[in-house]
Every structure is written in C-alpha cells, then in structure tokens.
N, C-alpha and C positions, 0 to 999 in steps of 0.2 A: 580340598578343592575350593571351597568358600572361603578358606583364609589367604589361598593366594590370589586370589581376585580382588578381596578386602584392601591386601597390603600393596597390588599393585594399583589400585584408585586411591589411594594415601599417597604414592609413589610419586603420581604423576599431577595430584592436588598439590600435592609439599613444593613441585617442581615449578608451577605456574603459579604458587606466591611467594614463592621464594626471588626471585629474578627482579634484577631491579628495573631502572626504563631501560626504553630500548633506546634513546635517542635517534628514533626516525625522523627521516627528512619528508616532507609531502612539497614537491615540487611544485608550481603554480599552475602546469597544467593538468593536475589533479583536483587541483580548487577550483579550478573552471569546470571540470567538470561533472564535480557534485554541483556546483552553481546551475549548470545546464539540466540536472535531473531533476530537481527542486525548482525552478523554471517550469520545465515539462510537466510535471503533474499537478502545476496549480493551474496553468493554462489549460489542462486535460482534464482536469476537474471542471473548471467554470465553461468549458466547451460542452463535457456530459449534464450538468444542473442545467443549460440554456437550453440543448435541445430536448430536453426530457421533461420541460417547465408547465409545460402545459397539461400532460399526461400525472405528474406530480401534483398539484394544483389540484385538478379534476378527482384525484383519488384522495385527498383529503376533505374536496369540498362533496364529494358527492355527488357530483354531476358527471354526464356522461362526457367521454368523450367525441370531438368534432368528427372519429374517425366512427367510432362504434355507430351513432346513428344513421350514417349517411351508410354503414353496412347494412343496418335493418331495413333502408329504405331499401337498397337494390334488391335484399331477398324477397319481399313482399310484390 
C-alpha cells in the first residue's frame, strides 16, 4: 500500500517537471486586473492604518484613548 502511493507521487512529481512551457497568453484584460487588485489593497491598507491611527498611536504611546476616557466619564 505505501509503495503505491510512493510511486504514484513520483508519478505525478516526474509529470509536472517534466513539461516544458506552456506558452500561455495573458490577455490585457487580465493585466488590468491584477493592476485593479494591487490598486485595491494598497488603498485598502492606507484607508485601514488612517482610520485606526489614533487608536495605534495611543497603544504604543500609552496613553489612553479619546474614546475610553469619555467612557469612564459617562459611568461615574
């Protein structure tokens, strides 16, 4: 049983470096849109670090934040 599992993952390794290109085509509205994705999560990043900036800031620096003390004031 172990050796036919062995020889078929030899099988299918042998198969996928064996094969030379593929000479695929990547059309240009494919390049657009990985261009569009890569776009999107750098503007989706620098939108999540802005609004988070303050709250970031605050847990490095130590200090509380604008939201936590104006909570302790309403409980008291």
């Amino acid at each position: 049983m172990l050796m036919s599992k062995f020889s078929i993952f030899v099988l299918i390794l042998s198969f996928f470096t064996i094969l030379d290109s593929a000479l695929a085509y990547i059309d240009p509205g494919t390049g657009s849109m990985i261009l569009q994705i890569v776009v999107a999560v750098f503007i989706g990043a620098i939108f999540t670090i802005k609004s988070f900036w303050y709250k970031i800031t605050s847990f490095f620096s130590g200090k509380k934040t604008k939201n936590s003390s104006s909570e302790n004031e309403v409980e008291k």
